[in-house]
N, C-alpha and C positions, 0 to 999 in steps of 0.2 A: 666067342671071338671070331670074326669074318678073317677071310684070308690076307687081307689086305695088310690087318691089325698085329698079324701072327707073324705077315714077313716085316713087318718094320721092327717088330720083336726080336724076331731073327738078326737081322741086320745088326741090329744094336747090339747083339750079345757077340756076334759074329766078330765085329770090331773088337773087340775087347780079348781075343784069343789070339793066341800067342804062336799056333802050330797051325802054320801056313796053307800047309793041306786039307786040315781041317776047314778051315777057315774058306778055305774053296771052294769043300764040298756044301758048306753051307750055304755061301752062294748061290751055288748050283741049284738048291732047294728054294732060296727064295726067289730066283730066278720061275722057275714053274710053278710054286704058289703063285706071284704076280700072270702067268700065261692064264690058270686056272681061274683067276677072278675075273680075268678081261674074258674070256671067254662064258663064263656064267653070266657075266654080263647080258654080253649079244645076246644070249637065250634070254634072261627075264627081259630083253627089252622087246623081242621079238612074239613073247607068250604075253607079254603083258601088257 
């Protein structure tokens, strides 16, 4: 699973949690999975 696939996974289960905080910190996390993909990006489009 790419990271893309993992934070919209995220997201989704994210939504469905009931404890607010949690639910932040998850964001937080899908948050930089999405930095981490754009950024591997620029590298393979740069190497490749």
């Amino acid at each position: 699973m790419n990271n893309e696939a993992a934070a919209i996974a995220v997201m989704r289960a994210a939504d469905r949690i009931g404890d607010a905080a949690l639910k932040e910190q998850l964001f937080h996390v899908i948050q930089r999975m999405n930095q981490d993909a754009a950024e591997l990006r620029v590298v393979r489009d740069h190497v490749g």
